[in-house]
Backbone as CSV, one residue per row, in Angstrom:
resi,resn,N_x,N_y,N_z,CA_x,CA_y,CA_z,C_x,C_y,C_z
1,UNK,97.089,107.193,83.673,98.474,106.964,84.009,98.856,105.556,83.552
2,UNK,99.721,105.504,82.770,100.678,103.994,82.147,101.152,103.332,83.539
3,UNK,100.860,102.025,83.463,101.482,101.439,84.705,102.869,101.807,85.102
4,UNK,103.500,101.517,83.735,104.971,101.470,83.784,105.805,103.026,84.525
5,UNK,104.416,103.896,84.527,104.670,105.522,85.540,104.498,105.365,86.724
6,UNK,103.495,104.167,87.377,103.143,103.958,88.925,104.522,103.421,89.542
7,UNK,104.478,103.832,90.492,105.913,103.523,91.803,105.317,103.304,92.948
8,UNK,105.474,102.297,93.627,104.884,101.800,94.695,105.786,101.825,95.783
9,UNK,105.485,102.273,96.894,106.575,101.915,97.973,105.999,101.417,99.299
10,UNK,107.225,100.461,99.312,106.350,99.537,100.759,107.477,100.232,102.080
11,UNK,107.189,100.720,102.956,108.141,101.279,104.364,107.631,99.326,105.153
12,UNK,108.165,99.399,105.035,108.420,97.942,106.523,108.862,96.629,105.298
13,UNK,110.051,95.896,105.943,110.447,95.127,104.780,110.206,93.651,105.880
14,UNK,109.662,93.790,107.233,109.443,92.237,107.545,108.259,91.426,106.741
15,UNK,107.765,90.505,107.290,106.644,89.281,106.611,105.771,89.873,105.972
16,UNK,104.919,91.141,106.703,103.838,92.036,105.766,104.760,92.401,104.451
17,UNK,105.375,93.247,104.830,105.958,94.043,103.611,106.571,93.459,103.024
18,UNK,107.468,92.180,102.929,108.063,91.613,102.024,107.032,90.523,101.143
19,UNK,105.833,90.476,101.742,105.019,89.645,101.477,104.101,90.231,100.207
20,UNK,103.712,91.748,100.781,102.779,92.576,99.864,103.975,92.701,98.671
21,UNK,105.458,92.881,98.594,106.427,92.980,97.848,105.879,91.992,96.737
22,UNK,106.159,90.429,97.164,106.002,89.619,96.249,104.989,89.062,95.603
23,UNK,103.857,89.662,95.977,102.504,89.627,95.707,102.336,90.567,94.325
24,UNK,102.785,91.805,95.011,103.120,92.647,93.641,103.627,92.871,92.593
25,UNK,105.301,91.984,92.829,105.802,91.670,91.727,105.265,90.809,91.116
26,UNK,104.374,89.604,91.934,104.011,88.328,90.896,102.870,88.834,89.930
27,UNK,101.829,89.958,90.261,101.122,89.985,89.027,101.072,90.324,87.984
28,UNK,102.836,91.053,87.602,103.584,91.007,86.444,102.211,92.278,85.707
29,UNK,102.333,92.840,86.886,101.579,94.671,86.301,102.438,95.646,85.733
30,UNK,103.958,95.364,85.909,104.512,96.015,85.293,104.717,97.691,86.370
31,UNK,104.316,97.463,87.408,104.086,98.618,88.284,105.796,98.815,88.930
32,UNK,106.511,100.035,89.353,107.922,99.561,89.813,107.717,99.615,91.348
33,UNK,108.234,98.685,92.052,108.244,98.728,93.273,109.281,98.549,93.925
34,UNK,109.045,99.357,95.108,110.474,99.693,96.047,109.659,99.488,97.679
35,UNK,111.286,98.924,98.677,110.791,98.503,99.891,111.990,99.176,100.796
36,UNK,111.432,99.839,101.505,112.476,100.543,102.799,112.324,99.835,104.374
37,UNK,113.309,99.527,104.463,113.717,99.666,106.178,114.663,99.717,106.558
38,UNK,114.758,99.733,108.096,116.068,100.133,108.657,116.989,98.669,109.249
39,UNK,116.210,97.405,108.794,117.174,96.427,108.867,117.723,96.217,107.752
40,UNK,118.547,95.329,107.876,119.342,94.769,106.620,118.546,93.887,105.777
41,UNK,118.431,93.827,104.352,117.791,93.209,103.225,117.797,91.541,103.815
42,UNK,116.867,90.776,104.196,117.111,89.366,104.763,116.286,88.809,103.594
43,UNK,115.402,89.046,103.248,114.890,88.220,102.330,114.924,88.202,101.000
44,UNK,115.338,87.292,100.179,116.140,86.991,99.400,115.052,87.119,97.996
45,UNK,113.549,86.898,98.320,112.870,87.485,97.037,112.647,88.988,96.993
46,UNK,113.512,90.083,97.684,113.619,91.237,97.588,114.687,91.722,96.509
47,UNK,114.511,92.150,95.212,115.625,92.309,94.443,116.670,93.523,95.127
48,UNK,117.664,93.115,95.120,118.671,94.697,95.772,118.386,95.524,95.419
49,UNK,118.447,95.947,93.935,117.408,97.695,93.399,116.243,97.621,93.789
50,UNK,115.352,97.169,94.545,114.428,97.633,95.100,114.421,97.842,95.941
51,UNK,115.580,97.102,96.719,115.210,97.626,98.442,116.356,98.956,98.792
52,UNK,115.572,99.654,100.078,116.303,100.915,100.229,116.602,100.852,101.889
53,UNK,117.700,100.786,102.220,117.910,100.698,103.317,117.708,101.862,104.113
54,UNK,116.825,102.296,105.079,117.257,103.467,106.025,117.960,103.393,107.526
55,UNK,118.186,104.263,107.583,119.653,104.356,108.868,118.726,104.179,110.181
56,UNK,117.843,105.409,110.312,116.667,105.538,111.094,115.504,105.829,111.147
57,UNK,114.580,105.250,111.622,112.913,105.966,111.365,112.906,106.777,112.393
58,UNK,113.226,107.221,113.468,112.893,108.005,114.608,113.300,109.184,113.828
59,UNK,112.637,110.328,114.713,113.342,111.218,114.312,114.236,112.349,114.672
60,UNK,114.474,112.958,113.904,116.149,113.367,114.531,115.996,114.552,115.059
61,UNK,117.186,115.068,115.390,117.166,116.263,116.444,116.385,116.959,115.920
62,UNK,116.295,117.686,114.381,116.247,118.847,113.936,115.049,118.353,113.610
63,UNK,114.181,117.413,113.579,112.742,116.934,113.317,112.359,116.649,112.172
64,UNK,113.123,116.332,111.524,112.944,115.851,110.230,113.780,114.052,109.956
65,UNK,113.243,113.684,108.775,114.004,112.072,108.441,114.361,112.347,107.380
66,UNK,115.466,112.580,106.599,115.675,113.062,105.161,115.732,111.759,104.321
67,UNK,116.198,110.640,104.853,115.843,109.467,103.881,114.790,109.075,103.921
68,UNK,113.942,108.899,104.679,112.429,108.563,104.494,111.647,109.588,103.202
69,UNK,111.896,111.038,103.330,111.043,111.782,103.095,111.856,111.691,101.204
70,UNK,112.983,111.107,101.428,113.629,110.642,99.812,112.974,109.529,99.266
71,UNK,113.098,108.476,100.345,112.535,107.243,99.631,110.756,107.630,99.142
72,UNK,110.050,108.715,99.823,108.774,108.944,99.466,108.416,109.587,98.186
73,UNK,109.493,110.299,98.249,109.184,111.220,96.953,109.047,110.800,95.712
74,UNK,108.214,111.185,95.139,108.235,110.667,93.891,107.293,109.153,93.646
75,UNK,106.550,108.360,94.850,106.306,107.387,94.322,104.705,107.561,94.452
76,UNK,104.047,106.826,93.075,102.639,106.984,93.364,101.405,106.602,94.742
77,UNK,102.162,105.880,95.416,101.282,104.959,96.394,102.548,104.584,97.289
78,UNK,102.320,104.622,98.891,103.351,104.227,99.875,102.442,103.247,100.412
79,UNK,102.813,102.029,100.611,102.053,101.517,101.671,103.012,101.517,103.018
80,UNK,101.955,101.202,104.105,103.055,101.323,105.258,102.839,99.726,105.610
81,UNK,103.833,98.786,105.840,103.925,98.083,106.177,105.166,97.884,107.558
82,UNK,104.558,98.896,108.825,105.223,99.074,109.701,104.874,97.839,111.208
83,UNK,105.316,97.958,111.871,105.297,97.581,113.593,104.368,99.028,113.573
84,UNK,103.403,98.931,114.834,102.827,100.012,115.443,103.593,100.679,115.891
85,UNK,104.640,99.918,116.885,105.517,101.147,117.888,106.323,101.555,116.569
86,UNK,106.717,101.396,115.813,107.308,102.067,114.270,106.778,103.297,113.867
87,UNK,105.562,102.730,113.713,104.613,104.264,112.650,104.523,104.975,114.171
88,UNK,104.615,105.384,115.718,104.637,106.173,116.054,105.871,107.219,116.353
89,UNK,107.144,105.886,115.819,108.250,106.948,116.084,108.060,107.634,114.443
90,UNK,107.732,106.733,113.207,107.899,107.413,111.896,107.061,109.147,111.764
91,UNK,105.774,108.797,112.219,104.780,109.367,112.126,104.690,110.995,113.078
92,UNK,106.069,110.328,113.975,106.162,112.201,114.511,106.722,113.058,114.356
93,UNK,107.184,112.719,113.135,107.836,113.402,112.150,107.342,114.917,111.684
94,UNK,106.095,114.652,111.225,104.616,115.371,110.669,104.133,116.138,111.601
């Protein structure tokens, strides 16, 4: 697989995840990377096309998250860069 085919996605955009973000962009791998959460974009070495805002991680009546399960699709590698109490509302999804 060509780097330039890998898609990386980070779910949690605080200190971890914005951190593993810029770690990734700096080794200029050429890999594309994208960062989701449900706050607003605060940190400023997050490029706007990469970050993906979601509404909610819990999940919804009908038991599904349709933007999560969008922002997933398609990318080679998710990391989770969540809060614990996070990945248990994300995670009961499944």
């Amino acid at each position: 697989m060509k780097t330039e085919n890998i898609h990386i996605g980070i779910v949690g955009a605080g200190n971890i995840g914005s951190t593993i973000y810029q770690l990734l962009n700096s080794t200029g791998c050429g890999y594309k990377i994208s960062i989701a959460d449900q706050i607003e974009k605060h940190n400023i070495f997050i490029n706007d096309d990469d970050y993906y805002k979601l509404d909610i991680t819990k999940p919804t009546y009908d038991g599904h998250c349709t933007q999560f399960n969008q922002f997933v699709n398609g990318k080679t590698l998710i990391v989770n860069a969540l809060p614990f109490h996070q990945n248990i509302n994300l995670y009961s999804l499944f």
